[in-house]
C-alpha positions in Angstrom: -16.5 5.4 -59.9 -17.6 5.8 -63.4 -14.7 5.8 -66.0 -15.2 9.7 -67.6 -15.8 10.2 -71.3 -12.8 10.3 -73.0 -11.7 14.2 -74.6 -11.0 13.3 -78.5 -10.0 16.6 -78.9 -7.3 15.9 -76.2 -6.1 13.0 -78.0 -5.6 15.3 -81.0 -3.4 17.7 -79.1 -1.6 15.1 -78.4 -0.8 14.3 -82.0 0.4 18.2 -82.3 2.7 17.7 -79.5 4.1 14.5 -80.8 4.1 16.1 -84.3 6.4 19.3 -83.3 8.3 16.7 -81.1 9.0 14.3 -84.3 9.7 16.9 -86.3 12.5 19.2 -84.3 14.4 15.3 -83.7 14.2 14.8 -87.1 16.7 17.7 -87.5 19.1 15.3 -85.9 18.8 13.6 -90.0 22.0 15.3 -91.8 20.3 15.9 -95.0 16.9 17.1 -93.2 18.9 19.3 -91.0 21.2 21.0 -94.2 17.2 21.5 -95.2 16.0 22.4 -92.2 19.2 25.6 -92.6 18.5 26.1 -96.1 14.8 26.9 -96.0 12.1 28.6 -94.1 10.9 25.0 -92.9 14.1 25.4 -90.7 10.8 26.5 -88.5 9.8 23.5 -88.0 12.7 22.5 -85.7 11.9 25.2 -83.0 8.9 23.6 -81.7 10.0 20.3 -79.7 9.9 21.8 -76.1 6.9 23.4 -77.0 5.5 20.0 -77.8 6.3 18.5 -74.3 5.2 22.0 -72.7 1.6 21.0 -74.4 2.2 17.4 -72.6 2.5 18.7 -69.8 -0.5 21.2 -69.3 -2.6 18.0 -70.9 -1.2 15.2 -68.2 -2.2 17.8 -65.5 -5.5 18.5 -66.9 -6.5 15.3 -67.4 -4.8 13.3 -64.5 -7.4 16.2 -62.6 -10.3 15.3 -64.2 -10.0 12.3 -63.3 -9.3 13.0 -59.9 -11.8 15.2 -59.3 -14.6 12.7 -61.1 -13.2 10.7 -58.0 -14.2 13.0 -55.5 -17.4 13.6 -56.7 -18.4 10.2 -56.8 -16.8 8.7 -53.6 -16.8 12.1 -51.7 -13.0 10.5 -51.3 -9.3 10.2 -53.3 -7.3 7.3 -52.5 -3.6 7.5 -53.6 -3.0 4.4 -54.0 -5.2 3.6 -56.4 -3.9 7.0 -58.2 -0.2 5.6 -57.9 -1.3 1.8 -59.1 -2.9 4.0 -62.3 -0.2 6.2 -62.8 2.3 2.8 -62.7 0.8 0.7 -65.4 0.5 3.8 -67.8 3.8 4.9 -67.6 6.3 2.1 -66.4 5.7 -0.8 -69.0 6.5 1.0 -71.9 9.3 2.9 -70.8 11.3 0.0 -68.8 9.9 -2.2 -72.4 11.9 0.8 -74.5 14.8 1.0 -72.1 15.3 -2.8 -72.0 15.2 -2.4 -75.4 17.9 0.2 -75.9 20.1 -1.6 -73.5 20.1 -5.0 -75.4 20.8 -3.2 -78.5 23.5 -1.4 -76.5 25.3 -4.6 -75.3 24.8 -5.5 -79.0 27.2 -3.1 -80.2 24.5 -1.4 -82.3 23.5 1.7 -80.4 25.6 3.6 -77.3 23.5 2.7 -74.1 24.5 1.7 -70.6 23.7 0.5 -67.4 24.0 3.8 -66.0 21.8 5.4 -69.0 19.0 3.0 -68.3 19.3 3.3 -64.4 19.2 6.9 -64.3 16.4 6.6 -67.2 14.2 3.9 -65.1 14.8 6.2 -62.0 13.3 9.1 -63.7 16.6 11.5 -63.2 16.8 12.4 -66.7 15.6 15.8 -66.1 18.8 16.5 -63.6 22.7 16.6 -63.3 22.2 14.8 -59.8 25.5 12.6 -59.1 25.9 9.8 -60.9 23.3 10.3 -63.5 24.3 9.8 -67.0 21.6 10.3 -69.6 22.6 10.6 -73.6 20.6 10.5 -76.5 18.8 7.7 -76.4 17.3 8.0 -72.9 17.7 11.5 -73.0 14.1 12.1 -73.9 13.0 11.1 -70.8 13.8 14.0 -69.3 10.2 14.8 -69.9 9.0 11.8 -68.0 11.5 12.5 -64.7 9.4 15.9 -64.9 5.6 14.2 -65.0 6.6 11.0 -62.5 8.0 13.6 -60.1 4.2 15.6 -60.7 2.5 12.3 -60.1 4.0 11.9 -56.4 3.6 15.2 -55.0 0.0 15.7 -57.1 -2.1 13.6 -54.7 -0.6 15.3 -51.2 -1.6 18.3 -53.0 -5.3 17.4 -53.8 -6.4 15.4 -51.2 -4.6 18.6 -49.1 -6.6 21.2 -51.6 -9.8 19.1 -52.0 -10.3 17.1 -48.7 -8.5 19.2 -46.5 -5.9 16.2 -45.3 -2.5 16.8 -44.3 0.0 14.6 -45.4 2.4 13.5 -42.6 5.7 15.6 -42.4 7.6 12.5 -43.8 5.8 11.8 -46.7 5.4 15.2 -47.7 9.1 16.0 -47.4 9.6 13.0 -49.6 7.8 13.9 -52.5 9.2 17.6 -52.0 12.6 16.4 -52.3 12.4 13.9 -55.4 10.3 17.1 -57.2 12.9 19.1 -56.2 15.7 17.2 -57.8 15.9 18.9 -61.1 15.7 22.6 -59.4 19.0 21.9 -57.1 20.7 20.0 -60.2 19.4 22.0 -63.1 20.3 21.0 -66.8 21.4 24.4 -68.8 19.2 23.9 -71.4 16.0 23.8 -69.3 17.1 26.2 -66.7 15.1 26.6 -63.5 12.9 28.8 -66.0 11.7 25.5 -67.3 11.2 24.1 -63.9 8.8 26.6 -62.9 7.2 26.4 -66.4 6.4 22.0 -65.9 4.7 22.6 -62.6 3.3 25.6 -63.5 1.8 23.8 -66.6 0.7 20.4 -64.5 -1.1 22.8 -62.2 -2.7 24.6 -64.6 -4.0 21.5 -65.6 -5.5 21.2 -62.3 -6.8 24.7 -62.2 -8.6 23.9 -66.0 -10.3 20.8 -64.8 -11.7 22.4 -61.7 -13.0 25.8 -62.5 -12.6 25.2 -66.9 -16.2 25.0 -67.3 -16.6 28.5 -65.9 -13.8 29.8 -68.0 -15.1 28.8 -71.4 -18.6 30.3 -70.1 -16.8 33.8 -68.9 -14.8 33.7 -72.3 -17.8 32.9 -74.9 -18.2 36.2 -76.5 -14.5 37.0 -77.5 -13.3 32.8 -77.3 -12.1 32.8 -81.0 -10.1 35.9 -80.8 -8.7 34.8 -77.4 -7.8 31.3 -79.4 -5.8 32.9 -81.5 -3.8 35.4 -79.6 -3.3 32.0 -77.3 -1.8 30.0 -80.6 -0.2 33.3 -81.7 2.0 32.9 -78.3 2.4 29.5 -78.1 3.8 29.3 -82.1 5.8 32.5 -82.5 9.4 31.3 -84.0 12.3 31.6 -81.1 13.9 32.9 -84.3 11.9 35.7 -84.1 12.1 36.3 -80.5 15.9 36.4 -80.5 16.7 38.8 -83.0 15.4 41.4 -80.7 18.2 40.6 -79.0 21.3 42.1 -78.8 23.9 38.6 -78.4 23.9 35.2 -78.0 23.8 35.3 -74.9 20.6 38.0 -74.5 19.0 36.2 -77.5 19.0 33.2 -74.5 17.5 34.7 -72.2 14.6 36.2 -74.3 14.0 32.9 -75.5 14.1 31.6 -71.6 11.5 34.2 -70.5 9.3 34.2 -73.6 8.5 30.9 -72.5 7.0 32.1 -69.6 3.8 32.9 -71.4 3.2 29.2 -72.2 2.0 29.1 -68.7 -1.2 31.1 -69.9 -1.1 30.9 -73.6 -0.7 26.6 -74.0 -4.0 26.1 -71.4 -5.9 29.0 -73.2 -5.1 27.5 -76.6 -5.9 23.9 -75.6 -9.0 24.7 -73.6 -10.4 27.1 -75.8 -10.2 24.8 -78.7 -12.6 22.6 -77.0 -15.6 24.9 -77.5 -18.6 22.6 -78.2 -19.3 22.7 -81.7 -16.2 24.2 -83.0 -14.4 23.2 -86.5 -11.2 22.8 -84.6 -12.7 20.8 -81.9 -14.0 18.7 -84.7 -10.6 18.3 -86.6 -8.9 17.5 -83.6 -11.1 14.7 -82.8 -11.0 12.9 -86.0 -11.0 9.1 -84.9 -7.7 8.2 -86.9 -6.3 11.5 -85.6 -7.6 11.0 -81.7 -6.5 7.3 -81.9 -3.1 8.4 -83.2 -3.1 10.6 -80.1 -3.8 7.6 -77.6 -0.6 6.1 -79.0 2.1 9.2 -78.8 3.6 8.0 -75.3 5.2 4.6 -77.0 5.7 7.0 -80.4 7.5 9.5 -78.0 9.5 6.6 -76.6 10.6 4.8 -79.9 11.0 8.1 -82.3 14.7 8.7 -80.4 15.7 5.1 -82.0 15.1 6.0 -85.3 15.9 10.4 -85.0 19.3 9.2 -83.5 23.0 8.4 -84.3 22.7 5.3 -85.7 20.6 6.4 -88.7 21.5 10.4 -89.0 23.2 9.5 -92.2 19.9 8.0 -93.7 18.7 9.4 -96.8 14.5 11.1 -96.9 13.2 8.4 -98.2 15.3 5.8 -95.8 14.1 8.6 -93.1 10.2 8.5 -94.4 10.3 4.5 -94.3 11.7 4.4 -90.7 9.1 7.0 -89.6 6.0 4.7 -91.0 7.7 1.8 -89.8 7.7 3.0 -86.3 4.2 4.4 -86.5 3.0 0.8 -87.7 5.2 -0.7 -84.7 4.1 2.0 -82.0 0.2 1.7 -82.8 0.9 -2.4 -82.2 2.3 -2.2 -79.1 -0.5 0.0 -78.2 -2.7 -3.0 -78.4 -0.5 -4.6 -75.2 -0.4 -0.7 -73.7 -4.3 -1.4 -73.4 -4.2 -4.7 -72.1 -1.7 -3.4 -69.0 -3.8 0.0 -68.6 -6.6 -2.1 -68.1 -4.9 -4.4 -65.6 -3.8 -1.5 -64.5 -7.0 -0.1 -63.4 -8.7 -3.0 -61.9 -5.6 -3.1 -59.9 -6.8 0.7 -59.0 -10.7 -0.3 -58.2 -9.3 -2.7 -56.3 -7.7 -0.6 -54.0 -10.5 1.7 -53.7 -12.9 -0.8 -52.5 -10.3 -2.6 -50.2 -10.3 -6.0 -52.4 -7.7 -8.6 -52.5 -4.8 -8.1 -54.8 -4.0 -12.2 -54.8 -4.8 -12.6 -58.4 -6.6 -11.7 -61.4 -9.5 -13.6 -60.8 -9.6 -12.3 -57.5 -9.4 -9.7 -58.3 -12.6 -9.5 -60.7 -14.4 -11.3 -58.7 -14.3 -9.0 -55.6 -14.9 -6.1 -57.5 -17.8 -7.0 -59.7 -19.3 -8.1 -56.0 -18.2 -5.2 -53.7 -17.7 -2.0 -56.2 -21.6 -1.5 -56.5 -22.1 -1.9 -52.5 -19.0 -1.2 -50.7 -17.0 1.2 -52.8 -18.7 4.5 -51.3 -19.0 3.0 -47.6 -15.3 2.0 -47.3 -14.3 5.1 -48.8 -13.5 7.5 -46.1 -11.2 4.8 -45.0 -8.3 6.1 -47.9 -9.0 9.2 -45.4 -7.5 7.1 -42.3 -4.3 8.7 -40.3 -1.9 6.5 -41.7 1.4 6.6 -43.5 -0.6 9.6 -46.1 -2.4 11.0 -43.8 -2.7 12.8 -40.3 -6.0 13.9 -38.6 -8.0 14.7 -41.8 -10.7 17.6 -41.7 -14.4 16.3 -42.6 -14.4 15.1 -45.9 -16.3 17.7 -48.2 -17.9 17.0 -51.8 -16.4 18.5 -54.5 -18.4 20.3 -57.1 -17.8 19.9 -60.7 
């Protein structure tokens, strides 16, 4: 399978996601929070679920893409291979930042436990399920419990929507039941509201990469206007939508349903900014920008360190020279995020075309022999009843 052209306009909404992330934790800071009350930038505080809402749509969306480029290719999916992919891109760092927090923990110099890294590593963060303890420092991951739990049930979805298979009962209850998990135990603050909003969003993402092209085509003649009605959504100030209402407690729920028009207005937004030829488009894919963007998982993961207790009492400037330093840190590591994205994905190929997993070099080498020749006559085989599957229709070509 050819790798697909990367989005840098993507990569740049992934910097604005990052950016209204960063900057809502940074109200955690007691001298940026006083000036977050004290001025109209207080603003800039109300955005941080929005950012991960724009994560979201964007994991779906491009996850599908590169699904679909599968399809199209092979005329077949194999899970696996989607799994092994989905593994090296989101496990290393995380378990790297968790280990972390947990030395530091037994250090004395941050509050982390076992339990906060198990239910962390586990990916329960997004739940009150029994047992699971998550507090500031891994609490952030409640966003990853919501996109690991995507990336199981996603392929028994595609391969059901694209290629007609049906998972065995087993397997599909499984996924069900760990995607599930945060609806049954649902954490106040993201209500079942914000369930319904995540996989809403990651599907939408699926729905953008396979009909998006015919979207932007239908929406040329009014696709600026429709831009900004979409950003106009996406960035009104809860401030503003809860002071149409009447107590705290209304002023909640406003908030809660307003953010049901993410569902539409995030995809519009991101989508329509990717017209060809567009100033935005352009802005957002500005290499330093776009390469910034690549690194916002590890930026996501390491901002809580420096936006949390420990330093809360840290002057601006202290504040400003933590934030650079962990910019300078995250784009390192990124280097090494590379290296096991790469492995990653040969690991992936390699499952595809049935080679053996024994070694790297193995590895390689059966690929760079088999991929050419064998890749698209083996491929039905990911279609074989077996512990995914169960009697699978004829295998169709998708059309993208």
């Amino acid at each position: 399978m050819r790798p697909l052209e990367r989005l840098a306009y993507i990569d740049g909404w992934r910097v604005v996601a990052i950016a209204l992330v960063f900057l809502d934790h940074l109200g955690m800071n007691r001298t940026i929070g006083a000036f977050y009350e004290a001025s109209p930038f207080g603003v800039l505080s109300q955005y941080g679920e929005t950012g991960v809402f724009i994560f979201f749509f964007i994991s779906g969306y491009v996850v599908s893409l590169a699904c679909l480029a599968e399809v199209a290719t092979s005329g077949t999916f194999s899970a696996p291979a989607f799994y092994a992919r989905r593994f090296f891109r989101i496990a290393p760092p995380l378990m790297l930042y968790l280990a972390s927090c947990l030395a530091l923990g037994a250090g004395g110099f941050i509050d982390v436990s076992l339990d906060n890294f198990l239910s962390a590593s586990l990916y329960l963060c997004n739940s009150t399920a029994p047992l699971v303890s998550c507090n500031w420092y891994v609490g952030h991951t409640w966003s990853l419990a919501f996109e690991e739990q995507f990336y199981w049930l996603f392929p028994v979805v595609f391969v059901f929507l694209e290629l007609g298979g049906r998972p065995r009962l087993a397997v599909a209850a499984a996924v069900l039941i760990f995607a599930a998990i945060p609806l049954v135990f649902t954490i106040w603050w993201i209500g079942k509201t914000g369930f319904f909003i995540a996989y809403a969003l990651f599907f939408a993402g699926y729905a953008a990469a396979r009909h998006g092209a015919r979207l932007m085509e239908a929406s040329r003649r009014y696709r600026f206007r429709a831009l900004i009605v979409a950003a106009a959504v996406v960035f009104m100030p809860r401030s503003v939508v809860a002071s149409f209402g009447a107590d705290e407690a209304a002023k909640a729920e406003l908030i809660a349903y307003y953010r049901l028009l993410y569902v539409a207005a995030i995809p519009a937004m991101v989508l329509l900014s990717g017209a060809a030829g567009s100033s935005l488009r352009a802005a957002l894919s500005i290499r330093p920008v776009a390469y910034l963007g690549r690194a916002s998982y590890s930026i996501y993961l390491w901002q809580q360190l420096i936006n949390g207790p420990v330093f809360n009492g840290a002057g601006v400037f202290e504040q400003a020279a933590l934030t650079v330093g962990l910019l300078l840190f995250c784009l390192l590591l990124f280097q090494l995020e590379l290296k096991i994205v790469a492995f990653g994905n040969q690991w992936s190929k390699a499952l595809r075309a049935g080679a053996p997993l024994f070694s790297v070099a193995t590895l390689r080498a059966s690929l760079s022999a088999r991929e050419r020749a064998h890749v698209r006559a083996r491929a039905p085989a990911a279609l074989r009843p077996g512990i995914f599957l169960k009697s699978p229709r004829r295998v169709r070509r998708n059309r993208v």
